[in-house]
Each structure stands twice: as structure tokens, then as C-alpha cells.
N, C-alpha and C positions, 0 to 999 in steps of 0.2 A: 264423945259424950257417953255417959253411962248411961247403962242401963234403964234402970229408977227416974234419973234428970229426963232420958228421952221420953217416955213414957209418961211427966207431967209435965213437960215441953208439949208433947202431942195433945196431952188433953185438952190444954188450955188453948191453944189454937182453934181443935175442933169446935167448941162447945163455943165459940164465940160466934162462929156461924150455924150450928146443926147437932142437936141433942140426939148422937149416936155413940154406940163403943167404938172403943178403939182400943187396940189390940196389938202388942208391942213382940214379936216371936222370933224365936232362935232358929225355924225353918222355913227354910225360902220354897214356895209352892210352885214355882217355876221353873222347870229346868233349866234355863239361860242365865239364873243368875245373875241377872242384871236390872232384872226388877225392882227394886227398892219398899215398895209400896203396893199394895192395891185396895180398890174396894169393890168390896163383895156383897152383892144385890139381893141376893137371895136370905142372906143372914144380916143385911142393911147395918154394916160392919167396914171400918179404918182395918185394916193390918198392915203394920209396916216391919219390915225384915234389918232385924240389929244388928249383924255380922255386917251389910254393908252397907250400914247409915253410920255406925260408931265412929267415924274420921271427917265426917263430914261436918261443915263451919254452923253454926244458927242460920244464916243467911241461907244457906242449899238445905236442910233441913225445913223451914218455913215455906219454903216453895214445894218441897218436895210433897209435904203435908197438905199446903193446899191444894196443891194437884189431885190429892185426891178425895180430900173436902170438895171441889168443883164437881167430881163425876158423884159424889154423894150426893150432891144438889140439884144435879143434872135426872139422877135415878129419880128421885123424890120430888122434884116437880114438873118432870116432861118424860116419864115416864111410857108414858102413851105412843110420845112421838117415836119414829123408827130413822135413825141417823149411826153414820160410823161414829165408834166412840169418842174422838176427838172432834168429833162433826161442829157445824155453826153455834148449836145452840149450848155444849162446852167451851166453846170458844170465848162466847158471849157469858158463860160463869167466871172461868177463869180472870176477864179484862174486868171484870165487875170486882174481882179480890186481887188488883192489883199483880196479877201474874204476866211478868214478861215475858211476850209471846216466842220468843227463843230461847227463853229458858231452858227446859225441857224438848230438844229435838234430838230426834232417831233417825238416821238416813237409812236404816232396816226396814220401820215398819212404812209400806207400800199407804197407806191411808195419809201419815206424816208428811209423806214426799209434798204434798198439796198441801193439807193444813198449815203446817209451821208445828205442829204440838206432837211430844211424844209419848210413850209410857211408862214415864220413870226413869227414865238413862240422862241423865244430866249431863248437861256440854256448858260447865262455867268457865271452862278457861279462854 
């Protein structure tokens, strides 16, 4: 997907659950590289990283987005609560927008191993 296409793919997704930015960038803030996505609490902000979403189908893209439309939703109205980030009460955003709980798992991150959810590393095959 281009560029431009991702970036009003992403809006319109967002904006059906949660009037925030979202932010489409050519630099991945992770050094692993394998992030895809995050969202940022502090500047209550979507970034998703185009180098390694460009190949990726609407279907892994839509989830990918929601995944992190859920921890958006998760910041802004349980904010309060103290949970690993993929904790219950993600869980419970995520199943509420239709995200299949295997979608997104990581046998890396140690918190996943328990959950079923990961952060941004997709295993659609």
C-alpha cells in the first residue's frame, strides 16, 4: 500500500473509534524493528512505521491498526488502572473491536507468553 492510501486507510479506522492523530513515519523508534505500530501516551498519538507495513494485505493492516486503537482506548479510559500492557482490561478492548486473540502473538515478549497478545509482530500464516 502507499503511502498517502495508508495514511487515509489509518485515519478512517481510527476516527471510528477515538478522535486522535495518527501519524504515518518513515522512522521506526525501535530498535528491533519489528514494531510495526505504537501508541504514544504522552503525545496521546497512532504512529505506524511504513517501511514495514507497505506489503502488508487490508486484513493485517486493520488489525494491526486496531491494535493499537485498543491500547489508545485502553490509555484514555483506564488510565488510572496499573496492568502489563496487554493486561485483562486490553484484552477486554481488543475482543470488543473484533480482534482475534492470536492475531498478534510474540513468543519474545515474556508478558504474551500468558496473555495470547503481542506488540505488533503479526503471525498470520
Amino acid at each position: 500500500m502507499e503511502y498517502l492510501k495508508l495514511k487515509k486507510f489509518a485515519t478512517k479506522i481510527v476516527k471510528q473509534y477515538i478522535d486522535i492523530p495518527i501519524e504515518v513515519s518513515e522512522i521506526n523508534y525501535f530498535l528491533n524493528n519489528r514494531v510495526m505500530g505504537a501508541f504514544f501516551p504522552a503525545d496521546n498519538k497512532i504512529v505506524l512505521y511504513f517501511p514495514l507495513l507497505a506489503n502488508k494485505t487490508k486484513r493485517e493492516l486493520k488489525y494491526i491498526i486496531l491494535h493499537e486503537v485498543a491500547h489508545a482506548l485502553k490509555q484514555n479510559k483506564y488510565s488510572s488502572i496499573k496492568e502489563l500492557n496487554h493486561g485483562p482490561k486490553f484484552q477486554q478492548i481488543c475482543k470488543s473491536l473484533g480482534i482475534p486473540k492470536k492475531e498478534y502473538y510474540n513468543p519474545y515478549r515474556k508478558e504474551n507468553i500468558f496473555s495470547g497478545w503481542s506488540f505488533g509482530y503479526t503471525n498470520f500464516s
